[in-house]
C-alpha positions as CSV (number, residue, x, y, z in Angstrom):
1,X,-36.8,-180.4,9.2
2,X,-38.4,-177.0,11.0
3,X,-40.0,-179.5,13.7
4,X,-36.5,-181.0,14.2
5,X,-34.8,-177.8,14.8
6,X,-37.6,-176.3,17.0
7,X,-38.0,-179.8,18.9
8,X,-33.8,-179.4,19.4
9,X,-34.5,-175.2,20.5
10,X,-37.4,-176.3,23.0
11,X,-35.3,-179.5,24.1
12,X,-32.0,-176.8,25.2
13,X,-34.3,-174.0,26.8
14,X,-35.6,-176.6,28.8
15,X,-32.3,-177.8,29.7
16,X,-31.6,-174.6,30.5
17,X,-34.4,-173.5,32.5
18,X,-33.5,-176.9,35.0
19,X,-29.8,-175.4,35.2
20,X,-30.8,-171.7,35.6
21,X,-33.2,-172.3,38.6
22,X,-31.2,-174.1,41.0
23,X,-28.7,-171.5,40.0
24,X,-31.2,-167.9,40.8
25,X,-32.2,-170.1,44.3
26,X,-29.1,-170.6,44.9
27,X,-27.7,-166.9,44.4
28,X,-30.7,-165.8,46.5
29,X,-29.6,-168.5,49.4
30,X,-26.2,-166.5,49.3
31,X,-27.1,-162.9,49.4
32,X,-29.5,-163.8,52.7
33,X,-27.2,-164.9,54.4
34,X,-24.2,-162.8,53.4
35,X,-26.9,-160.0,54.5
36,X,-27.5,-161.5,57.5
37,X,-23.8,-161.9,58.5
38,X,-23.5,-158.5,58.1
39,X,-26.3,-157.8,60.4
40,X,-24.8,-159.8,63.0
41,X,-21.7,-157.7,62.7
42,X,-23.1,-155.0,62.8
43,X,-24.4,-156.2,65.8
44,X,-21.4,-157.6,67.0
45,X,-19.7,-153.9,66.9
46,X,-22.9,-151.6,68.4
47,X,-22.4,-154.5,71.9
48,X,-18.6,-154.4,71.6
49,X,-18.9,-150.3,72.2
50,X,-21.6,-150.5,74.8
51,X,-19.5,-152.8,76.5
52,X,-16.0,-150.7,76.6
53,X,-18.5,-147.7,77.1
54,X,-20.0,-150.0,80.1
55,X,-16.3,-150.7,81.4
56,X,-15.3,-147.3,81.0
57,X,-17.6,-146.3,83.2
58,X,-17.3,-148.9,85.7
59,X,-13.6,-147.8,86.3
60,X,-15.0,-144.3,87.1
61,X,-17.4,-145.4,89.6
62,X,-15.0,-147.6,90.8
63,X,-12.3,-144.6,91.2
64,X,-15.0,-143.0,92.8
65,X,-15.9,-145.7,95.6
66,X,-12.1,-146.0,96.5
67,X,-12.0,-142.3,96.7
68,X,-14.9,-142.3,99.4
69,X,-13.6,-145.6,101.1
70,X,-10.2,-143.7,101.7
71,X,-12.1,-140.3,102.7
């Protein structure tokens, strides 16, 4: 009767362990790349400002060749 019962204990932690595995790889899978995404926007935002920073001074200089053209 005890071997039954333990037989029926091992039998459902092994089931388990098959389910819980897949499950942890899984999870692990998702937080890489939801950490990577986040990287990339990061990113994303730090080339956005060096690009209105680039444009911004662009017009100046621009300004400032028109300016001398005109002089």
């Amino acid at each position: 009767m005890v071997g039954k019962k333990l037989d029926v204990v091992f039998s459902s932690l092994k089931d388990n362990f098959f389910f819980i595995i897949p499950v942890i790889f899984l999870l692990i899978i998702i937080v890489s790349c939801e950490r990577s995404f986040q990287d990339f926007d990061k990113n994303l935002l730090q080339k956005k400002k060096e690009l209105e920073e680039f444009n911004e001074k662009s017009s100046i200089r621009k300004e400032q060749i028109l300016k001398s053209q005109n002089e």
